[in-house]
C-alpha positions as CSV (number, residue, x, y, z in Angstrom):
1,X,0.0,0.0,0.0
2,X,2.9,2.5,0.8
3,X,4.0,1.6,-2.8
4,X,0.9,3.0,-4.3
5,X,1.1,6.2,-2.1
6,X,4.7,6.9,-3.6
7,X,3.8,6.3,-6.8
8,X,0.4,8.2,-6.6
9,X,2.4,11.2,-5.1
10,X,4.9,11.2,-7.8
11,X,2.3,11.3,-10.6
12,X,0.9,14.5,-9.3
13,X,3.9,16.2,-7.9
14,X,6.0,15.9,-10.5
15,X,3.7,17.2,-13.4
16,X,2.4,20.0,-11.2
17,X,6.2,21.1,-10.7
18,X,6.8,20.5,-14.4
19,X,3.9,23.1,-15.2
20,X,4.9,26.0,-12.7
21,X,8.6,25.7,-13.7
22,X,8.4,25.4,-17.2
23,X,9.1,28.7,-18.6
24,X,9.3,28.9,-22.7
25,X,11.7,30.9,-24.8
26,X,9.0,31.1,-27.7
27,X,6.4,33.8,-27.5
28,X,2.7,32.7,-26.8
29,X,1.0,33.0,-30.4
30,X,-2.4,31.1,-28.9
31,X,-5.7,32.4,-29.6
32,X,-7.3,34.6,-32.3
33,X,-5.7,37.4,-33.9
34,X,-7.7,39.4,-36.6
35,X,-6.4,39.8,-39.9
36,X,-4.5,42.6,-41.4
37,X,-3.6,41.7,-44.8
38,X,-3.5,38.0,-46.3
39,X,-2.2,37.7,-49.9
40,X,-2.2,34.0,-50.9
41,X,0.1,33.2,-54.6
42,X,0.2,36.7,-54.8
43,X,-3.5,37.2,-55.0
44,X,-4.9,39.5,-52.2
45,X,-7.8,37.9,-50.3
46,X,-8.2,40.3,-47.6
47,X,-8.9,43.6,-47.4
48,X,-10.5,43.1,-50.8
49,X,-13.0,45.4,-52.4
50,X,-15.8,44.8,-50.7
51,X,-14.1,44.6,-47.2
52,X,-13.8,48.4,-47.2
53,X,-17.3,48.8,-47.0
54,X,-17.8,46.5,-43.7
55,X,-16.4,46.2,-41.0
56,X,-17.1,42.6,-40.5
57,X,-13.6,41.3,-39.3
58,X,-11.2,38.3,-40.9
59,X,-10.4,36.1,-38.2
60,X,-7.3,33.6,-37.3
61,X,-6.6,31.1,-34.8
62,X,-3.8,29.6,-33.6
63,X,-3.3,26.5,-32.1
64,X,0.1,25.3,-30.3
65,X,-1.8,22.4,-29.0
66,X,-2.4,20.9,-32.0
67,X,0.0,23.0,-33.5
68,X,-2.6,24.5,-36.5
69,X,-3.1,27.6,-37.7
70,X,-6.9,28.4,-38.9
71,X,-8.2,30.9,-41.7
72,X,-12.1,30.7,-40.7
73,X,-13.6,33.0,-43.9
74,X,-11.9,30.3,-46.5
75,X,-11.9,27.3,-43.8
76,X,-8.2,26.8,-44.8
77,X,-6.3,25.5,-42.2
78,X,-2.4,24.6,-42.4
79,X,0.1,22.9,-39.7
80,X,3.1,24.6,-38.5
81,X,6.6,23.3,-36.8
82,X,8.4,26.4,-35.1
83,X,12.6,26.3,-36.0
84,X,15.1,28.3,-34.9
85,X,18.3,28.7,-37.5
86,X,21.4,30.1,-36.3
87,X,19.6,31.5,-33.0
88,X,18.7,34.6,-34.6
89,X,16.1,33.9,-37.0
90,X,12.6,32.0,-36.8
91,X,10.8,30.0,-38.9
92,X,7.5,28.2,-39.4
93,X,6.9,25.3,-41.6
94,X,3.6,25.1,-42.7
95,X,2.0,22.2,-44.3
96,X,-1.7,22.5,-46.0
97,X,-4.1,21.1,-48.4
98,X,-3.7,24.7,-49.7
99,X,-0.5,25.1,-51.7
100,X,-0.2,28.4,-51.2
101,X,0.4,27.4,-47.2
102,X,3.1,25.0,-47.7
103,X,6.9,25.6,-47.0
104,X,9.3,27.4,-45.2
105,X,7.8,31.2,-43.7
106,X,9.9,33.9,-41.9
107,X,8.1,35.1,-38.2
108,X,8.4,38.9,-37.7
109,X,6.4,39.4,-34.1
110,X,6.1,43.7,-33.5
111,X,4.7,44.1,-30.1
112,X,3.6,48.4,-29.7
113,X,2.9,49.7,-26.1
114,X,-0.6,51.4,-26.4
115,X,-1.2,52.0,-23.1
116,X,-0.7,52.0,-19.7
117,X,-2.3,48.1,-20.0
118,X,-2.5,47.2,-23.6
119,X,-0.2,46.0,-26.1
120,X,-0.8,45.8,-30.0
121,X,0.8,42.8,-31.1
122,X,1.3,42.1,-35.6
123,X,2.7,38.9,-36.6
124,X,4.1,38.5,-40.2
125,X,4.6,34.9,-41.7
126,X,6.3,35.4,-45.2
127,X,7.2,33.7,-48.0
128,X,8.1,34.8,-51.6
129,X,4.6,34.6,-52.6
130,X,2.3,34.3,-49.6
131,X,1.7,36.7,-46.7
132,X,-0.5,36.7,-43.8
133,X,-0.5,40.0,-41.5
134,X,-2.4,39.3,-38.5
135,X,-3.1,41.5,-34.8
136,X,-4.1,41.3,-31.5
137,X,-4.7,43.8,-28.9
138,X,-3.8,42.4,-25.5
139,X,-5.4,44.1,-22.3
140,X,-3.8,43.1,-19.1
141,X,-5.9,43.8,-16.5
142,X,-4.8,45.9,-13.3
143,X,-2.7,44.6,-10.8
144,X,-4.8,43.8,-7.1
145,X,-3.4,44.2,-4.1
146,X,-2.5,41.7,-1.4
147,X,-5.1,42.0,1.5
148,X,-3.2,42.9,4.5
149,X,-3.0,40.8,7.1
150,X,-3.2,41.0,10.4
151,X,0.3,42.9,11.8
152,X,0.5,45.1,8.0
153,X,0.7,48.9,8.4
């Protein structure tokens, strides 16, 4: 029975320390970013023409769980591996049904301080005929106080 304990303790200890610790070197690109520009074989898909009258927003998800990358107007979707060459530059390989999505794309991340709060962040993934320009605006919320306790001036 002690052998179960041990075992049982290890199983939760060891992943929970494994999560707090574990700080990344890549940025977080989770979540969904709205679209600036996309230009796919050097055709333009958004803005296009009719995109200037509306403001009905192009939306993008990404995935690092499944490591996926989702256009949701053309339900295009494309696989990505992040490298690193030369510890300077970064790269995504994407892989898709849509040819246009395939092969090796340059990352350019520009994070702008708005705000006292807010960040505007643009990610660029590039290749020599495909480009997809997306943002995000990231609000972090105010910081709260520890309640005093008993003692605190």
């Amino acid at each position: 029975m002690k052998f179960f304990k041990i075992i049982f303790v290890v199983l939760i200890v060891v992943p929970l320390l494994f999560v707090l610790f574990n700080k990344s070197d890549e940025p977080n690109l989770d979540g969904d970013w709205t679209a600036k520009q996309i230009i796919l074989n050097q055709k333009q898909i958004y803005p296009a023409e009719i995109d200037n009258y509306y403001d009905v927003k192009y939306q993008v998800s990404i995935n690092s769980m499944s490591d996926s990358i989702f256009l949701h107007r053309d339900t295009i979707s494309a696989s990505f591996k992040r490298i690193k060459e030369n510890d300077t530059k970064e790269y995504v390989i994407l892989s898709s049904k849509e040819s246009a999505l395939n092969g090796k794309f340059s990352i350019d991340i520009d994070t702008i301080h708005t705000g006292a709060r807010s960040y505007k962040v643009n990610l660029k993934l590039q290749s020599n005929k495909t480009l997809i320009h997306i943002q995000r605006i990231i609000n972090i919320g105010p910081w709260k106080p520890e309640f005093p306790r008993k003692g605190q001036v």
